[in-house]
VOPAGU-2260 file (C-alpha; in pm, 1 decimal, decimal comma):
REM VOPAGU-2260
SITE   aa  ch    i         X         Y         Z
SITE  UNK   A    0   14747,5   12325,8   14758,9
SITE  UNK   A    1   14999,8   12251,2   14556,6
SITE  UNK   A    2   15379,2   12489,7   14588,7
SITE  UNK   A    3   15340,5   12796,3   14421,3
SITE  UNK   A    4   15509,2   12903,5   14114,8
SITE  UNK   A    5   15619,1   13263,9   14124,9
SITE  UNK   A    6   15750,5   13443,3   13814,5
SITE  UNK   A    7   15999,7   13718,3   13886,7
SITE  UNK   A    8   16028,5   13955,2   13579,7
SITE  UNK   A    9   16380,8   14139,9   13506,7
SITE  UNK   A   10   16733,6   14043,6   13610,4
SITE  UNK   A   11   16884,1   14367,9   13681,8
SITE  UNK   A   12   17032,3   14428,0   14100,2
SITE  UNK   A   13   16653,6   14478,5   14201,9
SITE  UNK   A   14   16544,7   14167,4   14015,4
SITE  UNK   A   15   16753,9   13891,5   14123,9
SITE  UNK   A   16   16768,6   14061,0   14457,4
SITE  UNK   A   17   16382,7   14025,2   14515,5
SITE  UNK   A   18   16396,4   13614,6   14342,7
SITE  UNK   A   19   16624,8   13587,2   14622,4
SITE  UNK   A   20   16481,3   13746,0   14897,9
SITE  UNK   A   21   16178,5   13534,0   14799,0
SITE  UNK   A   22   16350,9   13197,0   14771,0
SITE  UNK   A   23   16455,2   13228,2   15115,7
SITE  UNK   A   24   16162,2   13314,5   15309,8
SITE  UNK   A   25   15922,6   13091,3   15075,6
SITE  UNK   A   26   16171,8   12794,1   15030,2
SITE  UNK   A   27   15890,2   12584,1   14916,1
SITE  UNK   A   28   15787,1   12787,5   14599,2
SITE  UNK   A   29   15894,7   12670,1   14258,0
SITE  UNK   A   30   16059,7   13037,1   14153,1
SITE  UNK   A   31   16162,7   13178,9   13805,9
SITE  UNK   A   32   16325,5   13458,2   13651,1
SITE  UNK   A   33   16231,2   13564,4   13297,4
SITE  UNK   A   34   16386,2   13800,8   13160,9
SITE  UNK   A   35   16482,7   13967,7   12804,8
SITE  UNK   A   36   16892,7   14043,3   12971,4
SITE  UNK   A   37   17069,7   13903,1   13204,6
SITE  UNK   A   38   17433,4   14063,9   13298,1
SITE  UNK   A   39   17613,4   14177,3   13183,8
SITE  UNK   A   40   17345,4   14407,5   12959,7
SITE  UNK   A   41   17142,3   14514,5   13188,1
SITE  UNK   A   42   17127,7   14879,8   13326,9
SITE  UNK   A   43   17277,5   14756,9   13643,4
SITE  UNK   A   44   17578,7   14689,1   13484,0
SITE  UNK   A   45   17613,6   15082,3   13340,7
SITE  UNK   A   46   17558,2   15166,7   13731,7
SITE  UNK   A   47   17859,1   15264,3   13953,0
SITE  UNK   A   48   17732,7   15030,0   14230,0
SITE  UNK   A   49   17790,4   15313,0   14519,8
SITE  UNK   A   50   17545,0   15305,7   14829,8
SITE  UNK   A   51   17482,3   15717,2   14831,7
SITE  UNK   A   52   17098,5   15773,3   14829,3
SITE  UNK   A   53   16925,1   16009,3   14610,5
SITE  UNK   A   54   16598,7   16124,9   14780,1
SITE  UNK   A   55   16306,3   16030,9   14597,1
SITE  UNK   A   56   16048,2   16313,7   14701,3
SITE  UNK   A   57   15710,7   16076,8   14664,1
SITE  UNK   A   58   15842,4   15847,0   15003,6
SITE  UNK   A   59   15863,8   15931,6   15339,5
SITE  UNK   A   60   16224,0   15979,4   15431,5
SITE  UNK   A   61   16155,1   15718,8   15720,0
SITE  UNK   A   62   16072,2   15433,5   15433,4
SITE  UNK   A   63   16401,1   15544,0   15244,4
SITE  UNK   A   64   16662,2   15520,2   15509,8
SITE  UNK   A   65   16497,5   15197,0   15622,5
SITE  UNK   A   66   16530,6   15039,5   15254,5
SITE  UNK   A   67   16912,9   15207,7   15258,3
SITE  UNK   A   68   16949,9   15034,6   15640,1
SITE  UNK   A   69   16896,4   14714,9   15566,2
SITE  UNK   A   70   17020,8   14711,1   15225,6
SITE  UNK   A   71   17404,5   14859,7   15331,8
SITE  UNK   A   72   17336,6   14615,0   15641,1
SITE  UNK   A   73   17328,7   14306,1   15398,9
SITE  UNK   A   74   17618,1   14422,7   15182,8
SITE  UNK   A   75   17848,1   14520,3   15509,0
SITE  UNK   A   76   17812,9   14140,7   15600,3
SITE  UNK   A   77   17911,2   14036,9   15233,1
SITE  UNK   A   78   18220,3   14257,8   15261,5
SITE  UNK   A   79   18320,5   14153,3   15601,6
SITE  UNK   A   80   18302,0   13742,3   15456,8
SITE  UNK   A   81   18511,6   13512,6   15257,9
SITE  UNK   A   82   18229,5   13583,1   15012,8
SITE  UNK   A   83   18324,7   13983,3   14923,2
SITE  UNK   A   84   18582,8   13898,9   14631,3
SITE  UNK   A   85   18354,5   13661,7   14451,8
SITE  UNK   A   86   18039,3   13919,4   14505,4
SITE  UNK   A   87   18268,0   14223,8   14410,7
SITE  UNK   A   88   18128,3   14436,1   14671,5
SITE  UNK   A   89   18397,4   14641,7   14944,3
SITE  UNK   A   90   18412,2   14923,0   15161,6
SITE  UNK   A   91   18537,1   15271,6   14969,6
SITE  UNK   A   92   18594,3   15598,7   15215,2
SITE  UNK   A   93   18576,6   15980,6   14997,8
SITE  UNK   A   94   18430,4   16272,4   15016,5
SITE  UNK   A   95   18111,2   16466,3   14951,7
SITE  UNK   A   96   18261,2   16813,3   14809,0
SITE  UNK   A   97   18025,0   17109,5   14778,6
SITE  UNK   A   98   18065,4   17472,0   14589,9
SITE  UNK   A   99   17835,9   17627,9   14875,9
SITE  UNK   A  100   17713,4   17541,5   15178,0
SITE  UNK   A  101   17383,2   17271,0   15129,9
SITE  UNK   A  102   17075,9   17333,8   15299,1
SITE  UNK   A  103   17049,8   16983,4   15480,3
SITE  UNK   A  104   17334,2   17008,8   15754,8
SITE  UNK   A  105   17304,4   16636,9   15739,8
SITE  UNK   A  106   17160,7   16365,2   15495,6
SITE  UNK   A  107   16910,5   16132,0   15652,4
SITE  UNK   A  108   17132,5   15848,3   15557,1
SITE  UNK   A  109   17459,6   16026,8   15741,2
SITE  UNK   A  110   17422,2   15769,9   16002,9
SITE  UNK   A  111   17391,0   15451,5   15817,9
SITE  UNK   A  112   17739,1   15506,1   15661,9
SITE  UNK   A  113   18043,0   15488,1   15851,3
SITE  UNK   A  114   18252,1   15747,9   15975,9
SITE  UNK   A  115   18069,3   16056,2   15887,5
SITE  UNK   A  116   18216,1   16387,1   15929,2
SITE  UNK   A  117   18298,7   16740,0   15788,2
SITE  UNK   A  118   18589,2   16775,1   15609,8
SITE  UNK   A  119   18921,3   16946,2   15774,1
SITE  UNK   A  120   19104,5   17232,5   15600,2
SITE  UNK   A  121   19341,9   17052,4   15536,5
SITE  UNK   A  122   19124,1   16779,7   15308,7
SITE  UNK   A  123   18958,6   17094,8   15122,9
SITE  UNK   A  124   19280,2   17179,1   14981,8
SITE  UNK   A  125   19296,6   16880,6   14723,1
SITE  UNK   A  126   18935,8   17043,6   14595,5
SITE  UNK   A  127   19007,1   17436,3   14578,5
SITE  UNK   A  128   18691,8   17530,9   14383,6
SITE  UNK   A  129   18498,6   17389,6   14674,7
SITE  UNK   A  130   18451,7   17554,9   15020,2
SITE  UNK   A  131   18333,3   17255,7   15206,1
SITE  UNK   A  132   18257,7   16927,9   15264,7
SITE  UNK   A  133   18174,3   16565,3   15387,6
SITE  UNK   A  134   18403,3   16285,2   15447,8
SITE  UNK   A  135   18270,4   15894,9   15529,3
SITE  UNK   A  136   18337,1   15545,3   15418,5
SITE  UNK   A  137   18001,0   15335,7   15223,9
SITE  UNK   A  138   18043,0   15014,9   15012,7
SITE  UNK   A  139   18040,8   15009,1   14608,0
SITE  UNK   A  140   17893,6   14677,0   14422,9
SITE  UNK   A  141   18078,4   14599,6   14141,9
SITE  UNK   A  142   17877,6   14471,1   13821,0
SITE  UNK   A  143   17881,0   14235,9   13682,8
SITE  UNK   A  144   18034,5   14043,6   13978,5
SITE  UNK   A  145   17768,6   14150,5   14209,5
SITE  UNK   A  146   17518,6   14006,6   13954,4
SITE  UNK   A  147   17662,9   13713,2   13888,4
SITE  UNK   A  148   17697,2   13611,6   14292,5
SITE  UNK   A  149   17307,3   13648,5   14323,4
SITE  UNK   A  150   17220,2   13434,6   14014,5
SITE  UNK   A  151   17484,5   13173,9   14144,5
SITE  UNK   A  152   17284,1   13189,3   14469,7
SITE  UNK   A  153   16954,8   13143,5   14282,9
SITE  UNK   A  154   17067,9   12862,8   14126,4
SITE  UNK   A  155   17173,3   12682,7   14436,8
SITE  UNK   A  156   16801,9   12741,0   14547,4
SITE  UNK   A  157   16712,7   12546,7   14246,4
SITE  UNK   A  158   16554,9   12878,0   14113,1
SITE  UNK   A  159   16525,6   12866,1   13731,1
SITE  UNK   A  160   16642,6   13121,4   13477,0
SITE  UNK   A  161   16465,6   13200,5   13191,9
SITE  UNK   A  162   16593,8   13412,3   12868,2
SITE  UNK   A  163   16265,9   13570,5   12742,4
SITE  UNK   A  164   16114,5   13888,6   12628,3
SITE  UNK   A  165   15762,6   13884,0   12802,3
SITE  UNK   A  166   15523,4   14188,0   12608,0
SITE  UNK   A  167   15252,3   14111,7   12887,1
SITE  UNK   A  168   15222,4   13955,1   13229,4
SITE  UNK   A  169   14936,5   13781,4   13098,4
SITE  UNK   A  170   15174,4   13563,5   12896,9
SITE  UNK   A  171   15312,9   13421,7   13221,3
SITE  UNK   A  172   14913,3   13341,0   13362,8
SITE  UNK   A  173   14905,1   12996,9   13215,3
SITE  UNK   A  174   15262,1   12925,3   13395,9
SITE  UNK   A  175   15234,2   13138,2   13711,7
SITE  UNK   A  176   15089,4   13198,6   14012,9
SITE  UNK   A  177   15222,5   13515,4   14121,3
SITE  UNK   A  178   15419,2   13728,3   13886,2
SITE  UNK   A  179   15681,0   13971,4   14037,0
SITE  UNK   A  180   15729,8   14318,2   13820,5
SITE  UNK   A  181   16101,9   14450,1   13839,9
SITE  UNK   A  182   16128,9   14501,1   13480,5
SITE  UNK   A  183   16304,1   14896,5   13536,3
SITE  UNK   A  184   16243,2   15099,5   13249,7
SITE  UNK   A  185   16064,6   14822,9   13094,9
SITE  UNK   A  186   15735,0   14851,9   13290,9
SITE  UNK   A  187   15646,2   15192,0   13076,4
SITE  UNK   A  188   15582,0   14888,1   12758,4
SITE  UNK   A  189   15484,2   14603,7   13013,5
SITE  UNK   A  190   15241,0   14769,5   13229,4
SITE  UNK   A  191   15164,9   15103,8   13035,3
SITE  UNK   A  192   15317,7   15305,8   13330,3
SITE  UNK   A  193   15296,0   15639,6   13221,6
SITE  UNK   A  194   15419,4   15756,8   13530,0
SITE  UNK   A  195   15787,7   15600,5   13475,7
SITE  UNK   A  196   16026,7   15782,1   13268,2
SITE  UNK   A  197   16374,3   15728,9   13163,4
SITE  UNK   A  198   16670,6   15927,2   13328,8
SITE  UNK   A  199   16975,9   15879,9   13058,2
SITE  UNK   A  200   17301,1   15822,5   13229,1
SITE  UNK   A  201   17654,5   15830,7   13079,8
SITE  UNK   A  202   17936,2   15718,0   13262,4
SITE  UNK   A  203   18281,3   15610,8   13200,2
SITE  UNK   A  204   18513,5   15317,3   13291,2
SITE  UNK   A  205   18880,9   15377,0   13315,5
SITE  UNK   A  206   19137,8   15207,3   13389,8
SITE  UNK   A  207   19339,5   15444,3   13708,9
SITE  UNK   A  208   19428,1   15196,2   13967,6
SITE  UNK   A  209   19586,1   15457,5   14156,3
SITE  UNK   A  210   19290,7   15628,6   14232,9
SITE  UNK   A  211   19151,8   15458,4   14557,8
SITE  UNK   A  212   18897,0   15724,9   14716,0
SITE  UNK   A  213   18564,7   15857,4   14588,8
SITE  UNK   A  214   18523,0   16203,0   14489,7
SITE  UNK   A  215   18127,3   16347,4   14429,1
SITE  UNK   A  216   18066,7   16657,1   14396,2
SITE  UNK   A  217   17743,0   16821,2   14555,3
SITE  UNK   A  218   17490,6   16812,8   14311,2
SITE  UNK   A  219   17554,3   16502,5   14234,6
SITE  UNK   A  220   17650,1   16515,4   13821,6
SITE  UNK   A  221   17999,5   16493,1   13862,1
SITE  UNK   A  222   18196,7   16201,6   14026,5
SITE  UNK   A  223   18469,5   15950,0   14049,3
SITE  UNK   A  224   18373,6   15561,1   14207,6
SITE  UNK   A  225   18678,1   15349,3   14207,6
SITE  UNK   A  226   18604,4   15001,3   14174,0
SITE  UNK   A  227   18734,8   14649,2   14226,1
SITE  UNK   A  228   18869,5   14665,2   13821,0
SITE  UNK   A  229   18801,0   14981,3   13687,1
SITE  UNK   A  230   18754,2   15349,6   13785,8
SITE  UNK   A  231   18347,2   15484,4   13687,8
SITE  UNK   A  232   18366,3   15865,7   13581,5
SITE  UNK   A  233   18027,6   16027,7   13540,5
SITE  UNK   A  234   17786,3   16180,0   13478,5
SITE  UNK   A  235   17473,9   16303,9   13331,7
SITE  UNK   A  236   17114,3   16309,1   13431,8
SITE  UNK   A  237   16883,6   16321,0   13078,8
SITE  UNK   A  238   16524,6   16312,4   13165,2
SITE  UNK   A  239   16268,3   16190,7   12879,7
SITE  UNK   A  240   16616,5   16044,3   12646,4
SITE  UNK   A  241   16554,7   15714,6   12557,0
SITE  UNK   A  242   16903,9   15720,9   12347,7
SITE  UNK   A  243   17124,4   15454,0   12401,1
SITE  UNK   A  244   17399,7   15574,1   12189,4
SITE  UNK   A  245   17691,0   15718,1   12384,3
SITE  UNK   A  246   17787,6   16090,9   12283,7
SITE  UNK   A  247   18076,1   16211,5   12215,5
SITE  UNK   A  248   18052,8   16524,5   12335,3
SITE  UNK   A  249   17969,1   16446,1   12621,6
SITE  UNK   A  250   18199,3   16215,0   12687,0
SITE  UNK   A  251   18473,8   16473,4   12679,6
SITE  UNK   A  252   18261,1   16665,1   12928,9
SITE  UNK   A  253   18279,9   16380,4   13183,8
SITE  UNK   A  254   18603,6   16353,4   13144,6
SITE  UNK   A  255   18718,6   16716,3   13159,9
SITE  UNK   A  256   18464,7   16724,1   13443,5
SITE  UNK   A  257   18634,5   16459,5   13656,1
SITE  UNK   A  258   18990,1   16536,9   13584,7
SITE  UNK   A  259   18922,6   16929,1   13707,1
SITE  UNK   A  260   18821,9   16685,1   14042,4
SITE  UNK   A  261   19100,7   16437,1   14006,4
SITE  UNK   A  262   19414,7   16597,1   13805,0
SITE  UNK   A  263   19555,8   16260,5   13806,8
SITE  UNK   A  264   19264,9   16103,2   13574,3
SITE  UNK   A  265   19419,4   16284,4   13255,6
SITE  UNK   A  266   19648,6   15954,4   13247,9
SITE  UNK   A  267   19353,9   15710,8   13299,8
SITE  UNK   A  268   19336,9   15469,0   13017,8
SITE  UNK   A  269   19155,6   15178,4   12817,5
SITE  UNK   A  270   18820,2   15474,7   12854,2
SITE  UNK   A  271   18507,8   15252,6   12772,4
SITE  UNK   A  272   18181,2   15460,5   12746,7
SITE  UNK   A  273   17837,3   15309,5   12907,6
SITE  UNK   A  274   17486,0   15396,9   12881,4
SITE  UNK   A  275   17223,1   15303,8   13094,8
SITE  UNK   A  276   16815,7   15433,8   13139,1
SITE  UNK   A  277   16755,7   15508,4   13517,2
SITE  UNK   A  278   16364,5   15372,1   13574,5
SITE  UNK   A  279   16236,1   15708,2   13723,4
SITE  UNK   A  280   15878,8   15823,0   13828,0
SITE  UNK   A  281   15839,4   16054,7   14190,2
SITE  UNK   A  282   15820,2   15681,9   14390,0
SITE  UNK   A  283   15928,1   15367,9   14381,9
SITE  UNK   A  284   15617,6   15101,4   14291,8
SITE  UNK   A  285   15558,0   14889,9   14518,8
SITE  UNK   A  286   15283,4   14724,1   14571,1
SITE  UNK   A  287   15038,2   14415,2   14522,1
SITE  UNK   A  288   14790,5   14443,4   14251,7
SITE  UNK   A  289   14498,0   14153,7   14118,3
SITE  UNK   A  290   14442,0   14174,1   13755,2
SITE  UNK   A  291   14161,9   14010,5   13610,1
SITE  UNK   A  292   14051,4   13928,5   13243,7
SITE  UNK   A  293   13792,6   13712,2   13126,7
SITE  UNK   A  294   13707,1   13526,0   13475,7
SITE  UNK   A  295   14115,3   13451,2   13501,9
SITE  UNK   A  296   14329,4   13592,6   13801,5
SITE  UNK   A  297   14709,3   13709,6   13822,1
SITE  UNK   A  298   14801,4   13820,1   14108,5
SITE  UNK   A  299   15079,7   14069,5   14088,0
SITE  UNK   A  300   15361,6   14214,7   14308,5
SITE  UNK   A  301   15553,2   14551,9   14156,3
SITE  UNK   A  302   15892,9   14670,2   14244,0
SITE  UNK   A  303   16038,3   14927,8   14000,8
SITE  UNK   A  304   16139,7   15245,7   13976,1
SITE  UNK   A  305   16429,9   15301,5   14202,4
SITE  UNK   A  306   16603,1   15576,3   13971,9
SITE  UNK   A  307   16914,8   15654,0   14060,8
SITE  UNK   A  308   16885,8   15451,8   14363,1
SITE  UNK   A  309   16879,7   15082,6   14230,7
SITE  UNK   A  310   17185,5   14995,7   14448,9
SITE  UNK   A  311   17145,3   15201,0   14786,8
SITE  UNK   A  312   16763,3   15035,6   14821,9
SITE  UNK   A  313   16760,2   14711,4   14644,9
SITE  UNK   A  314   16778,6   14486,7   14950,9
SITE  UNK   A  315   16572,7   14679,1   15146,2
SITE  UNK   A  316   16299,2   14680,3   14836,4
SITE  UNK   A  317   16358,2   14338,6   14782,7
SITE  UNK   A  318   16252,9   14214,4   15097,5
SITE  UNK   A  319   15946,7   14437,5   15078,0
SITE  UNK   A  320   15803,7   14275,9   14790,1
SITE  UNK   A  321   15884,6   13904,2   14925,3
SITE  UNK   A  322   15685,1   13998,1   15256,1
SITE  UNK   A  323   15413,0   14131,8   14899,7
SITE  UNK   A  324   15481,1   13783,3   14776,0
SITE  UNK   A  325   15395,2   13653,4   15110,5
SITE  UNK   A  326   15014,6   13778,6   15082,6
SITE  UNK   A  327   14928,9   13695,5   14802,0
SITE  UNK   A  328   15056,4   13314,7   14856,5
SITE  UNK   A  329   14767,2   13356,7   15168,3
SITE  UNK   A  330   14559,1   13467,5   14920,0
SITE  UNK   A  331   14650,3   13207,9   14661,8
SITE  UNK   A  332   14577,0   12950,1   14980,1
SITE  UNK   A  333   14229,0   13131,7   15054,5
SITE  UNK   A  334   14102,6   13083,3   14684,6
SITE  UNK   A  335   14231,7   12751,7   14724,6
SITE  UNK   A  336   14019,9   12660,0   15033,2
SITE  UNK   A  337   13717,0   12857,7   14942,7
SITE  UNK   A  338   13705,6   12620,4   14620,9
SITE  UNK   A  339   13696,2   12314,2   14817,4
SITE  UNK   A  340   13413,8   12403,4   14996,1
């Protein structure tokens, strides 16, 4: 049988992360990626980049911290290499402030990270509206640095990049072999997923070199993600908005928001304003699917709909759907047989 050719659809973190977990274990596929963006417009470059999980209620916490293991695994080796500055990923220590007490004592992920603790006193006084705490060090991805590293290490793989709006996997039949779904939000249109729904996000970048910690508060709306170049205020959570128009409004509600955090912000400048669609629905997709029309076969692997959680899973995801990629190449080499006989 000759190599297969494997289509992977969307060039966002989970994308090129998945072509590239793919490339390396199946070295001898001929691999693509297709897709309508590339960064730095795609809603991986509106993301802050920060490995914090948000628990997705349709997966077994087990499955989650195992996707956030490995994936803060990979990026802790990346950071601790010559590699880190070109990648634009590094460590960042902050804290976790809260308004009351939260009713997990400890996140499952608490152990993953390094250095986590409850905050002193003494720490609480910076955040006086707040009556406690949680203090630890995780790793940020910067976009589009991040996003440029993997498609420099696609290309080095030989793996081919492809500008292209694709309406309908069937397009990519007469090409393809195997055709990998990380299209995000896209897979609503691509794949009629009714389950997947857009969560609007609105952040900010700033210029405020000075800040050098994180600051989140509790629920998660409000924080402050210094970066590599820039400082990422945010935020909001809009289920059901498709809008991709930034607000006004509410960017002076960030702001005022993250300076009532960070007093020091009020003297940020160069403020650009960012809007991104989270690709929500209650669990990640993923899974291997055959579609059939007219006698023809695609065989399919989905991976979308990390949410909020695009960064702190991605690797973990990614490898996954190559080990998905993996059957269906058996499966690919079972037809193959089957038709000799």
């Amino acid at each position: 049988m000759a190599a297969p050719k494997v289509a992977v659809v969307g060039a966002g973190v989970v994308g090129l992360s998945t072509a590239l977990c793919v490339a390396e274990t199946f070295p001898a596929c001929s691999l693509a990626v297709v897709a309508e963006q590339f960064t730095p417009n795609t809603t991986s470059d509106v993301a802050a980049g920060m490995l914090i999980p948000h628990t997705t209620p349709g997966t077994p916490i087990h499955v989650q911290k195992q996707w956030f293991k490995e994936t803060f695994t990979y990026l802790f080796a990346i950071s601790n290499s010559v590699e880190a500055a070109e990648a634009g990923t590094h460590f960042v220590s902050g804290w976790q402030v809260f308004k009351s007490t939260p009713k997990e004592e400890l996140p499952f992920w608490s152990d993953v990270v390094l250095g986590f603790r409850p905050m002193s006193e003494a720490e609480l006084q910076k955040f006086p509206q707040h009556s406690c705490g949680q203090a630890f060090t995780t790793l940020k991805c910067d976009c589009p640095p991040y996003l440029l590293w993997l498609e420099k290490r696609l290309k080095a793989k030989g793996v081919q990049m492809y500008t292209r709006k694709v309406a309908n996997l069937w397009e990519l039949q007469s090409e393809y072999n195997i055709v990998v779904n990380c299209a995000g939000i896209g897979a609503h249109q691509l794949v009629g997923d009714q389950k997947l729904f857009p969560v609007r996000g609105q952040v900010l970048k700033v210029h405020a070199p000075w800040v050098k910690n994180f600051i989140r508060d509790g629920d998660g709306l409000t924080y402050i993600y210094p970066g590599i170049h820039s400082v990422t205020l945010g935020g909001t959570r809009e289920k059901e908005s498709w809008s991709l128009s930034p607000n006004p409004n509410t960017t002076k509600d960030i702001f005022d928001r993250c300076c009532a955090l960070e007093p020091s912000l009020q003297r940020a400048q160069d403020i650009k304003v960012k809007v991104g669609l989270r690709p929500s629905r209650a669990c990640v997709r993923l899974q291997r699917e055959i579609l059939s029309q007219g006698g023809a076969k695609l065989l399919v692997v989905h991976n979308y709909g990390h949410g909020s959680g695009g960064f702190s899973m991605h690797r973990g995801t990614a490898k996954e759907a190559a080990h998905l990629v993996g059957e269906c190449i058996a499966a690919l080499q079972d037809f193959s047989s089957r038709a000799k006989l």
